[in-house]
Residue, then its C-alpha position, 0 to 999 in steps of 0.5 A: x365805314x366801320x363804326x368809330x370808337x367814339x360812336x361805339x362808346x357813346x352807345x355803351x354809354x347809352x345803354x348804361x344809362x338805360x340799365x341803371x334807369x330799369x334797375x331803379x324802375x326794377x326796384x321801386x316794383x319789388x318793394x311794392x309787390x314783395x311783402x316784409x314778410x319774405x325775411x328779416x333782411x328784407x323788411x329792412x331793406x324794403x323800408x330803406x328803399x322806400x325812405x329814400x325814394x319817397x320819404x314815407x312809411x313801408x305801410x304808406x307806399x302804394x301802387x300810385x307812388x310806383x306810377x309815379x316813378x314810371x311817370x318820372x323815368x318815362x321821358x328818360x327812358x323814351x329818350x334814350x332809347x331814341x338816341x340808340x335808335x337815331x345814332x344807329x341811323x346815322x341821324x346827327x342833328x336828331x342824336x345831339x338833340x335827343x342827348x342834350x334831352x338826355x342831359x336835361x332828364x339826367x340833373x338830379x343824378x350825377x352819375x346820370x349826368x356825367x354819363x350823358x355830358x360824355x355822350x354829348x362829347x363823344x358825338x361833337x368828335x371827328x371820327x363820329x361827324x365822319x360816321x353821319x356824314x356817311x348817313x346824310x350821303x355826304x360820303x358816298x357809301x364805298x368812300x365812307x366804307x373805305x375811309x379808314x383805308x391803311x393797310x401796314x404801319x408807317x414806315x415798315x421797312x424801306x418800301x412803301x406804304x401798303x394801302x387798300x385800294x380806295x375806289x374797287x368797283x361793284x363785285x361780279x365778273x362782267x357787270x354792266x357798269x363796267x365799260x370797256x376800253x375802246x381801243x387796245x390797252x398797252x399791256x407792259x411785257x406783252x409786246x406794245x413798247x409803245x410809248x406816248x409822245x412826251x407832249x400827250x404826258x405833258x398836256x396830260x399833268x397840267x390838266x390834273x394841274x389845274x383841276x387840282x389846283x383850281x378846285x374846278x370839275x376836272x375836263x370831261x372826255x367824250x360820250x365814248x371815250x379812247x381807253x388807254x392804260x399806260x405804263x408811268x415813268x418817273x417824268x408821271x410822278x405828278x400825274x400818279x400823285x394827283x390822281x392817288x390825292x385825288x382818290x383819297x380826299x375824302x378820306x381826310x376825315x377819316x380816323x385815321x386819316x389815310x397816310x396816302x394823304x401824306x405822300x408827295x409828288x416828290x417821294x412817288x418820284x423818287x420811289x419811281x426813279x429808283x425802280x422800286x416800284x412802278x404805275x400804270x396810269x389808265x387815260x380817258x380822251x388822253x385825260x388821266x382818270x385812275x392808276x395804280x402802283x406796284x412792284x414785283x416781290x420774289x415770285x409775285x407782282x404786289x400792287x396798291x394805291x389802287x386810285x380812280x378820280x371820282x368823277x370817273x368811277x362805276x366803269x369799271x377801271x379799278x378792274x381793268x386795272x388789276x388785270x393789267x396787273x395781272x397781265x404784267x406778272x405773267x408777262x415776267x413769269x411771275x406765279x403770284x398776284x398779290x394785294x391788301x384789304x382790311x378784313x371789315x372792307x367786304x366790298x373789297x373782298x367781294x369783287x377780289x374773290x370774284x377775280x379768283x383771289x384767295x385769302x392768305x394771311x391776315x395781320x393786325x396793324x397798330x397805329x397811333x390812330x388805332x388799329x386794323x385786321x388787314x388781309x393778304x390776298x392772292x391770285x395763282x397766275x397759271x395758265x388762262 
């Protein structure tokens, strides 16, 4: 994920301190090593210094009382630059402890004080317990990459929200981990028509149900499980819903949390009803596993809320769906197709470069939560 504003912070503050500790260092070794004889505003600067630091004369003040203070500040130093080390590192039990060491060395200053007491918040944040539980494996690393993962303002417009694609799979063309569908997808507009029975859809939405609700590991499908990629009507919505909350609930931690998070089952079917946009859902065994949305604009098929359940990923659906995407915009003689990604998400832009998409424009987004460079990408659809 990329780095919070509170980790960042804390760092600069960090460093600050370090600065100020080596400037005081600094000076206690010029006013051992430059003589008075250097200049009249010096001499008197030099027994200031020296007054202040230790009490003593300009003539009592040895290489000894500069051991002295690299004794002193030796601690300190050490322990900060530990702090920087073990934040880097996303280690957080190790960086609050070493802060509240920081905050021990820190008594007889107040500037140093405030400074690490406001590290020491900085660290206890949401934002920065998301960033270490990426380093503990606590988020997986594609999840933590993407967990901050909107791509447009809340309600621009009338259409929906339009997200970065929370689960793409590993760049490259055809990786082994991409399995592929074990029998023919049904690819809208290319002549299937066929349609599931209602009783599939059925058993289909009370399986997500009932995983969802339960909190129980989703039902397995086969060792070699039938593919199918279906188109979603609005009788979905509630599948389309749990699959997207599904996908996107490790993002509640994230700052911002993800606005998919806030969709409900009722407004994906309204949007569905109304025609202003569609999904696909793409089934294991019949047991839906990943989907995506889109809708067609002028002369280009736009999709987004890319979702695969996580027990269900590395195998390459996230792919697969987006060439059935792709697939539907040739099919209604579209020329383009197009998606969302932030600009910081390089996984994303990895495997959408490898499927021949382009950068075209980028915006910056502003949130109440913060901000985001987002990227729109594109795909000319000519001729295969």
């Amino acid at each position: 994920m990329p780095t919070p504003s509170s980790i960042k912070t804390a760092r600069l503050l960090l460093v600050f301190k370090l600065i100020l500790i080596l400037f005081v260092v600094a000076i206690a070794l010029l006013v051992l090593v430059i003589p008075d004889s250097l200049s009249s505003g010096w001499s008197g600067y030099r027994e200031k210094t020296i007054d202040s630091m230790f009490g003593l004369k300009p003539e009592e003040y040895k290489a000894g009382h500069f051991g002295i203070v690299l004794l002193n500040f030796a601690p300190a130093i050490l322990m900060i630059a530990l702090n920087i080390y073990f934040i880097n590192k996303r280690k957080r039990l190790v960086s609050i402890v070493l802060s509240l060491l920081v905050l021990w060395f820190s008594f007889n200053n107040m500037i140093q004080l405030v400074l690490s007491f406001a590290c020491i918040v900085l660290l206890m944040t949401r934002s920065s317990r998301a960033y270490f539980l990426e380093g503990a494996g606590a988020l997986s690393p594609a999840a933590a990459e993407k967990a901050d993962d909107d791509d447009s303002p809340d309600g621009e417009s009338d259409e929906p929200d339009e997200r970065e694609n929370p689960d793409d799979e590993e760049s490259g063309s055809d990786s082994d981990s991409e399995k592929p569908a074990s029998s023919a997808e049904s690819k809208g507009g290319e002549g299937s028509g066929e349609e599931p029975p209602k009783e599939t859809k059925v058993a289909a939405r009370s399986a997500a149900s009932a995983s969802g609700s339960s909190g129980r590991s989703r039902p397995k499908p086969s060792a070699d499980p039938v593919v199918e990629i279906r188109e979603a009507g609005a009788e979905d919505a509630e599948v389309v819903h749990f699959l997207m909350l599904e996908a996107f609930e490790e993002y509640r931690a994230a700052v911002p949390p993800s606005s998919a998070l806030d969709e409900t089952a009722e407004s994906v079917r309204e949007a569905l009803e109304s025609g202003g946009e569609s999904a696909v859902i793409l089934y294991e065994d019949d047991i839906p596993a990943a989907m995506v949305r889109y809708r067609f604009e002028e002369d280009a098929i736009y999709f987004f809320r890319l979702s695969v359940a996580p027990p269900r990923r590395k195998r390459g659906y996230a792919r697969q769906l987006v060439e059935w995407v792709e697939r539907k915009g040739r099919s209604q003689g579209l020329s383009f197709s197009r998606c969302k990604v932030r600009q910081s998400v390089h996984r994303n832009l990895v495997l959408y470069e490898n499927m021949g998409y382009e950068i075209k424009d980028q915006e910056l987004v502003v949130r109440p939560e913060g901000s985001v460079k987002a990227l729109l990408l594109e795909k000319n659809l000519g001729p295969q």
